[in-house]
C-alpha positions in Angstrom: -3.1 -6.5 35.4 -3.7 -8.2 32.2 -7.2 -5.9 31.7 -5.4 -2.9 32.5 -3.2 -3.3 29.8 -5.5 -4.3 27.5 -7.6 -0.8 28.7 -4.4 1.4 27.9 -4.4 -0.4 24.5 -7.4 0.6 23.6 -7.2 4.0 25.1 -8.1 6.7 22.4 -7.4 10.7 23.7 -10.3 13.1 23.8 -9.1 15.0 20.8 -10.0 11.7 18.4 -12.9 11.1 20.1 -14.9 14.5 19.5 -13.4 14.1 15.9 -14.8 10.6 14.9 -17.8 11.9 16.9 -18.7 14.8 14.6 -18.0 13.3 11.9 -20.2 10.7 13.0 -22.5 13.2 13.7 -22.4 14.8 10.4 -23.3 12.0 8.5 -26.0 10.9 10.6 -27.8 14.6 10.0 -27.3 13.5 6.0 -28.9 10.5 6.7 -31.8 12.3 8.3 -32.2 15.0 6.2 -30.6 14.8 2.3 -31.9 12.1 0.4 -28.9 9.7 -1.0 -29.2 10.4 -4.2 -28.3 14.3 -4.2 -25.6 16.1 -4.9 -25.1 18.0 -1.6 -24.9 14.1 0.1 -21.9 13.6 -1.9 -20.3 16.6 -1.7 -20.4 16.8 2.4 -19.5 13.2 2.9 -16.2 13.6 0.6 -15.6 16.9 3.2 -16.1 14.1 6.0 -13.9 11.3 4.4 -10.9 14.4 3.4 -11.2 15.2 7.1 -10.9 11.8 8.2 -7.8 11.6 6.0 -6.1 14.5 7.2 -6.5 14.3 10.9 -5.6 10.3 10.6 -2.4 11.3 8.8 -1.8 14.3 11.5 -2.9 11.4 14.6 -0.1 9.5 14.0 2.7 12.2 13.1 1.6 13.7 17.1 2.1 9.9 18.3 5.3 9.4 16.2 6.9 12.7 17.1 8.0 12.6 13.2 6.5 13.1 10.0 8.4 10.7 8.4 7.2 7.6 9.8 5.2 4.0 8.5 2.0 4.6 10.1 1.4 8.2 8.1 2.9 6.9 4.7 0.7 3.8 5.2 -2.6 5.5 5.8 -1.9 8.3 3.1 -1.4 5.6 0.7 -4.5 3.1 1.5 -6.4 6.4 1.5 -5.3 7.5 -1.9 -6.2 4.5 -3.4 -9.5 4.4 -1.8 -10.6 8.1 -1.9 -8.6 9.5 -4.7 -11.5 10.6 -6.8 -13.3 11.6 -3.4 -11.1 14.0 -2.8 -10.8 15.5 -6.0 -15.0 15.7 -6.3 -14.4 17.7 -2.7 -12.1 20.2 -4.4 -14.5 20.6 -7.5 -12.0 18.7 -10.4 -12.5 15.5 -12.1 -10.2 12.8 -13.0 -9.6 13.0 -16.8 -10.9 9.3 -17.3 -13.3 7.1 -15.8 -14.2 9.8 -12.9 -15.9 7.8 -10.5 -19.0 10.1 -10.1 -19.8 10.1 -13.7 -19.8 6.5 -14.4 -21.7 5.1 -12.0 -25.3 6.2 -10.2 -25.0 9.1 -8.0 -26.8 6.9 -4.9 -24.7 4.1 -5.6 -21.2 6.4 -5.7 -22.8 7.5 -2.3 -23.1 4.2 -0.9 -19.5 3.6 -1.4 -18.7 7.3 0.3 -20.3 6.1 3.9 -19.2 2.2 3.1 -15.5 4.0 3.1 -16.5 6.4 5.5 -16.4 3.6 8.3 -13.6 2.0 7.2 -11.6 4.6 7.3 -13.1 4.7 11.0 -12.4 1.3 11.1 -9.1 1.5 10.1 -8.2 4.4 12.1 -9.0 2.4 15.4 -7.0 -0.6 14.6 -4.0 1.6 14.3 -4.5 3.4 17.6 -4.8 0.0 19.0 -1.6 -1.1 17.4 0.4 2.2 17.9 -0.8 2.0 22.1 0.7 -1.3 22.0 4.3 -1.0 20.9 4.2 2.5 22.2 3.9 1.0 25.8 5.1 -2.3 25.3 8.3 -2.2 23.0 11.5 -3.5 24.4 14.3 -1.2 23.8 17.0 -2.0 21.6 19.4 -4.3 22.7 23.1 -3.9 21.3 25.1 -6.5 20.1 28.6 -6.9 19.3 28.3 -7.6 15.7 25.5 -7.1 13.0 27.3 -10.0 10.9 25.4 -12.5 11.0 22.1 -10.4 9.5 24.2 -8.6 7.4 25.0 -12.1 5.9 22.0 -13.8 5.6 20.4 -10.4 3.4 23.7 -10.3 1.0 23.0 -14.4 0.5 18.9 -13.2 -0.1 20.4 -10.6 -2.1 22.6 -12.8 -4.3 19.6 -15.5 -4.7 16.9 -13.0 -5.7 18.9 -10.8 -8.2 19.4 -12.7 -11.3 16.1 -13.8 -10.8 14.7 -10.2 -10.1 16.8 -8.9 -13.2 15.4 -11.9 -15.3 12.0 -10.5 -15.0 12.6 -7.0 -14.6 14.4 -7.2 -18.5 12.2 -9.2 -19.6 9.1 -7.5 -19.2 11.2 -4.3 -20.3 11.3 -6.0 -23.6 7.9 -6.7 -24.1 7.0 -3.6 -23.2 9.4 -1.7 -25.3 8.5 -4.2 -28.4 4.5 -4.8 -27.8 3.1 -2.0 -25.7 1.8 -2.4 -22.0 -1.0 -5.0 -22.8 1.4 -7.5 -23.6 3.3 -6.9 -20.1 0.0 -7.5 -18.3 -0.4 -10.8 -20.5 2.5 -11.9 -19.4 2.2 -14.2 -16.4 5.5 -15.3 -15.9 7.1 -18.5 -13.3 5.8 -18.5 -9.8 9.2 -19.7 -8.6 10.7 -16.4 -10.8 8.2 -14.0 -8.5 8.9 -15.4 -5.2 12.7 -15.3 -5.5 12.9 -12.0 -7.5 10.4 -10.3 -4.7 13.6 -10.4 -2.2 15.4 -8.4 -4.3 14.1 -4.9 -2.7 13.8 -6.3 1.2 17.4 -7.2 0.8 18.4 -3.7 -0.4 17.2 -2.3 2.4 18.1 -4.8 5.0 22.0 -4.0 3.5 21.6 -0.3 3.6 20.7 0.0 7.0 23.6 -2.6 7.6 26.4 -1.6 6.4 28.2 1.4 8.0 30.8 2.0 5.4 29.8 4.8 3.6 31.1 3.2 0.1 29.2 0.0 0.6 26.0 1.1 1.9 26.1 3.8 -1.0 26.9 1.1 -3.5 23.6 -0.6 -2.3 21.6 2.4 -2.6 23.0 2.9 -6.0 21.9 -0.6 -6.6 18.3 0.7 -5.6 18.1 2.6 -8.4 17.0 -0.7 -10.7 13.8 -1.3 -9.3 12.9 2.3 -9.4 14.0 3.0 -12.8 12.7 -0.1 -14.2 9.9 0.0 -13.4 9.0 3.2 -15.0 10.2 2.3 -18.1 7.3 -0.6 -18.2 4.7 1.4 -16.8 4.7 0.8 -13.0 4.5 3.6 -10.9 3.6 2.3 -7.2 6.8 0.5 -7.1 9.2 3.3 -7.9 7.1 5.5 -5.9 7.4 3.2 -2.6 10.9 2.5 -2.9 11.9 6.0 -2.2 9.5 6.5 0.3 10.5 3.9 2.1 14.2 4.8 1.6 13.4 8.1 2.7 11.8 6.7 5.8 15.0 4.1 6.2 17.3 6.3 6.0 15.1 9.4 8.5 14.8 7.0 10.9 17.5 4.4 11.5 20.3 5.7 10.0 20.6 9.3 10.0 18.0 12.5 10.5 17.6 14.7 7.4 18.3 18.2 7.2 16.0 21.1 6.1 18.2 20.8 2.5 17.2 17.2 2.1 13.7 17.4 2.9 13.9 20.4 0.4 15.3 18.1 -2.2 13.0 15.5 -1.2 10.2 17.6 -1.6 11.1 18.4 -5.1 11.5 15.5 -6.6 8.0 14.6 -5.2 6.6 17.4 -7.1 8.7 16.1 -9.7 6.9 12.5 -9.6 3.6 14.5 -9.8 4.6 15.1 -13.6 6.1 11.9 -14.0 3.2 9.4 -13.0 0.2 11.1 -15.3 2.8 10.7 -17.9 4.1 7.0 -18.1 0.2 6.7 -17.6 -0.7 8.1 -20.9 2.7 7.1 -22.3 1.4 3.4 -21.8 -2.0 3.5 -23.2 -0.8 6.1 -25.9 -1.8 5.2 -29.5 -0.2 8.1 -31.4 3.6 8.9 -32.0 4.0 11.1 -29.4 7.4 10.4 -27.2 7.3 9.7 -23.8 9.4 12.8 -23.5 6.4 14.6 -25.5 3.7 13.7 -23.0 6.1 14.7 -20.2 6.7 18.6 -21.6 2.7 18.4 -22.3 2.3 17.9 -18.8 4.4 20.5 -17.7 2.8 23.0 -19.7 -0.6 22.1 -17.6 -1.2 23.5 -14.9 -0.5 22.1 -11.4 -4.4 21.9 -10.8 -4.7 19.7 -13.9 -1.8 17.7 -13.6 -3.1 17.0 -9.8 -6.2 15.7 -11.6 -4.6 13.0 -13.2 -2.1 12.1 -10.4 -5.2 11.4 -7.6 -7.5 10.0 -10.5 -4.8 7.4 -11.5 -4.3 6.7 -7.7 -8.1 6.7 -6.8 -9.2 4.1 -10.2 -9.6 1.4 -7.0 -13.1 2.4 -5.8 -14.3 0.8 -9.2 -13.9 -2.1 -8.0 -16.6 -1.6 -5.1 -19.0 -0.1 -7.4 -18.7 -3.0 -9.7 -19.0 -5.4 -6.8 -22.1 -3.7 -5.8 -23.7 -2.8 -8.7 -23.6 -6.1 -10.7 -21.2 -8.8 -9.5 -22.4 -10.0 -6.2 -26.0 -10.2 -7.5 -24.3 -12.9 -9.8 -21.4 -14.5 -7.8 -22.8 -13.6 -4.0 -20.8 -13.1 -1.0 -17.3 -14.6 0.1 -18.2 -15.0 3.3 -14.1 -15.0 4.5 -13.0 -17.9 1.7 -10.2 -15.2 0.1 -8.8 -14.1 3.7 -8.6 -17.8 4.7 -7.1 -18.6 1.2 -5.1 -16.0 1.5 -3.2 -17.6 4.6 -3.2 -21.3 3.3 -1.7 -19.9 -0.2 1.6 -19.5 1.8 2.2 -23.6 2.1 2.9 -25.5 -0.9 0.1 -26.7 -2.6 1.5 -30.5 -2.0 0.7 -30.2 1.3 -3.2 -30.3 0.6 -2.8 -32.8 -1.8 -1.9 -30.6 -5.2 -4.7 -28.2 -4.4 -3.9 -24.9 -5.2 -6.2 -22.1 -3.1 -4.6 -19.3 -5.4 -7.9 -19.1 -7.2 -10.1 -18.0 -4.3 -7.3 -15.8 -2.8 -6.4 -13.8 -6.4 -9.5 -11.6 -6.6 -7.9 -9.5 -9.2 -7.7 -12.6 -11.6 -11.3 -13.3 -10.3 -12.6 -10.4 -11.2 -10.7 -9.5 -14.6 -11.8 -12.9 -15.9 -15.9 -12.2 -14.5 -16.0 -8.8 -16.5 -13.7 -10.1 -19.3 -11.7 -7.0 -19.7 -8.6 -6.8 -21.1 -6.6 -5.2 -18.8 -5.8 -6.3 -15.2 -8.4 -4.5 -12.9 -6.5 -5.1 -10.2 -8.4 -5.0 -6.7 -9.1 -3.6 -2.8 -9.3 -3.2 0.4 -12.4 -2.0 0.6 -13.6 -4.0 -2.2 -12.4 -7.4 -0.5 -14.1 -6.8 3.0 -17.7 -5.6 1.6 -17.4 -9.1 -1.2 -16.5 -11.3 1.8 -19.0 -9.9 4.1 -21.2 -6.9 2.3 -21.5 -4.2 4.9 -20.1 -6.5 8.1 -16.9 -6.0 5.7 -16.4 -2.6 8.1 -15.6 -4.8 10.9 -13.5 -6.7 8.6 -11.2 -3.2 8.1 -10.2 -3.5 11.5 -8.7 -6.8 11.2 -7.3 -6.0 8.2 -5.8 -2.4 9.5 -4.4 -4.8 12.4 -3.0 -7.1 10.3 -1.3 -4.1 8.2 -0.7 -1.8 11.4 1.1 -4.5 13.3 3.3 -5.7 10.4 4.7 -2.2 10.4 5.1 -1.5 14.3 7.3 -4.2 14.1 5.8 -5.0 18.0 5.9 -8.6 17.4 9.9 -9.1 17.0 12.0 -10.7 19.4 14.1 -8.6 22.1 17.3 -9.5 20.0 16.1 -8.4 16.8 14.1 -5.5 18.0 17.6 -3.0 17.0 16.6 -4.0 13.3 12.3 -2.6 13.5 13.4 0.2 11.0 14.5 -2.5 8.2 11.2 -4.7 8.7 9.2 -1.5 9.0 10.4 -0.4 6.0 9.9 -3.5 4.0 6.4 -3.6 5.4 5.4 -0.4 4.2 7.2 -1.4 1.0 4.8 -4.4 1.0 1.4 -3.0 1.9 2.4 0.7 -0.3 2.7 -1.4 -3.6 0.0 -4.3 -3.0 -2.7 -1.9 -2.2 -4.4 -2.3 -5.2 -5.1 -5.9 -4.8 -6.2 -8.3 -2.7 -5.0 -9.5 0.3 -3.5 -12.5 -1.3 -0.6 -10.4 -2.1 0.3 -8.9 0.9 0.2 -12.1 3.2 2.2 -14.1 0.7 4.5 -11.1 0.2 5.0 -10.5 4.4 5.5 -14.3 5.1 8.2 -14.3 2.3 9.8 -10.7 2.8 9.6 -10.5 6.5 8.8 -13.4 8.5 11.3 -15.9 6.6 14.6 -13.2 7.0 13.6 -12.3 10.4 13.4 -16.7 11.2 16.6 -17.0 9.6 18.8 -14.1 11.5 16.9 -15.4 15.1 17.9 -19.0 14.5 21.4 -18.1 13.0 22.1 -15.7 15.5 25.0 -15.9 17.8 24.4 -16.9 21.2 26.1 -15.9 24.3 
């Protein structure tokens, strides 16, 4: 029965519920007992949030059967974004600038830890809810005689998006070789440039699954190297830092498993990119003559607890935009009440369609909110930050949609039976997608999954051969 199934989708084992319920439990006592404003409220509720964070990562490893998989990577990196400073305040560190617990009031920083606190609840739920689905209601692959026709159609995105892709890619190398960082973010660019070049990446890894020669599917990883190497040389790190996670997830899970080596090497250059991040951050912002090269030996001579410091404190910088929000912003500007979710969806048609109207400015809450504080670097936005301005602390419930929406992309549950064989390539561009737009507002990630996944997925169904 249709209820049944709906039951089992919602179905959540004993083990997560005694965990959300004392941690529940435990912030209720805080409640009761330690007033908001102390010290000791903090510190236990960034014990309760790193426990949420660590048994949500583990929950989906038990119901993958593999720790490489989209769910984990997904929640690890919405987490670290949210809760980056959290967790470092848990382990007694601070992030070397603009440590979120000594720039804003201690009751206000505590607000944000139970606001995030039921997200992560929140969000936690909607993939259990997604992961029950496709666990009990995915079609298994069905083989085909020939992978041509998708194989086609991402070589021709491939060969559309690249000169575009390497048209901006060089061009903001420039500027940012010549004028520094702030120029880069200055730099606005074509629309029409940024929704071709954003193929680029979904097409490499639509090709490397693909192709089963080992010279051209190597040729194409090679090829991967650009948008990770780029990148750094700008200033980007989430980018670079996606790509190989999702190859490593690619290549784990749909085209062959690693061995212990691998995952060795793998793990090393991880702690490599530990180094690497703080560095191209203060290479960036650097005003003295210090080489990049400089800054990266510095770092090395630090130790791994300091360097650790500034690799969660640059991931964590997007709670500021909740405590802004709260402390000052919607007093001026008031709530959204939904407008930049429903813009968000109506961004995707052409603006012609409503009459030249363009909804981009109700949807691109970073621009929003860099032009209301008039700063002069891009503040970016979030998650968390997007659900409490549309609906203040409703916004909770609004995780759950939003996990849903985010969760679902990535189970890959809603392709058709014949494309189902090709999950791990739209998986992977998902968590590609929601990995490097996490530190902005939806806007992003809806126009960047209609473009990057629904439109390839369209064109191999409606291309494909038919028997």
């Amino acid at each position: 029965m249709l209820s049944d199934g709906i039951i089992n989708r919602i179905r959540i084992d004993k083990n997560l519920t005694v965990a959300i319920a004392l941690a529940i439990l435990m912030v209720f006592f805080l409640l009761m007992f330690v007033d908001i404003g102390d010290s000791f409220f903090s510190f236990v509720m960034s014990l309760d949030i790193d426990f949420l964070i660590v048994y949500g990562y583990l929950y989906f490893v038990k119901k993958e059967k593999n720790w490489f998989n989209p769910y984990s990577f997904c929640w690890l990196s919405i987490s670290l974004f949210s809760f980056g400073h959290v967790i470092l305040y848990s382990l007694g560190l601070e992030a070397p600038k603009f440590f979120l617990f000594d720039s804003y009031p201690l009751e206000l920083v505590n607000e944000y830890l139970i606001f995030g606190f039921l997200s992560l609840i929140a969000l936690l739920f909607s993939g259990v809810f997604v992961i029950n689905s496709q666990i009990e209601c995915c079609m298994p692959k069905l083989q085909l005689d020939t992978d041509v026709n998708a194989k086609r159609i991402f070589l021709i995105i491939l060969l559309i998006s690249m000169p575009f892709y390497l048209y901006r890619i060089f061009t903001l190398m420039k500027m940012a070789m010549m004028y520094g960082y702030g120029d880069v973010f200055e730099m606005k660019g074509s629309v029409v440039v940024a929704i071709f070049a954003m193929w680029f990446v979904p097409a490499l890894f639509g090709l490397i699954y693909l192709y089963k020669d080992s010279f051209l599917r190597y040729f194409f990883l090679g090829l991967s190297l650009i948008p990770i190497v780029c990148p750094l040389i700008i200033g980007t790190r989430s980018k670079p830092f996606a790509i190989v996670l999702c190859l490593l997830f690619l290549w784990n899970s749909g085209i062959k498993k690693l061995t212990k080596l691998q995952v060795f090497c793998v793990s090393f250059i991880g702690f490599l990119f530990l180094f690497l991040t703080p560095s191209i951050a203060e290479y960036r912002t650097s005003t003295n003559s210090l080489s990049f090269f400089d800054i990266l030996t510095d770092n090395f001579t630090l130790g791994l607890t300091d360097v650790s410091s500034k690799f969660l404190g640059e991931f964590g910088g997007s709670a500021n935009i909740w405590m802004r929000l709260r402390d000052h912003l919607l007093d001026i500007y008031g709530y959204n009440y939904g407008l930049s979710y429903l813009s968000s969806v109506l961004c995707i048609f052409p603006s012609i369609l409503f009459g030249g109207f363009s909804f981009a400015k109700y949807a691109n809450l970073s621009t929003w909110i860099t032009e209301a504080e008039k700063t002069s670097y891009g503040l970016g936005f979030s998650m968390l930050g997007e659900s409490f301005y549309n609906f203040g602390w409703l916004g909770v419930v609004g995780i759950f949609f939003v996990g849903f929406f985010i969760f679902y992309s990535i189970s890959c549950f809603w392709l058709p039976q014949i494309l189902v064989r090709y999950k791990y390539v739209f998986s992977s561009i998902a968590l590609y997608i929601f990995s490097t737009t996490g530190r902005d507002s939806m806007y992003l990630s809806v126009r960047h999954v209609f473009y990057c996944i629904v439109i390839p997925a369209l064109l191999i169904y409606l291309t494909r051969e038919k028997h």
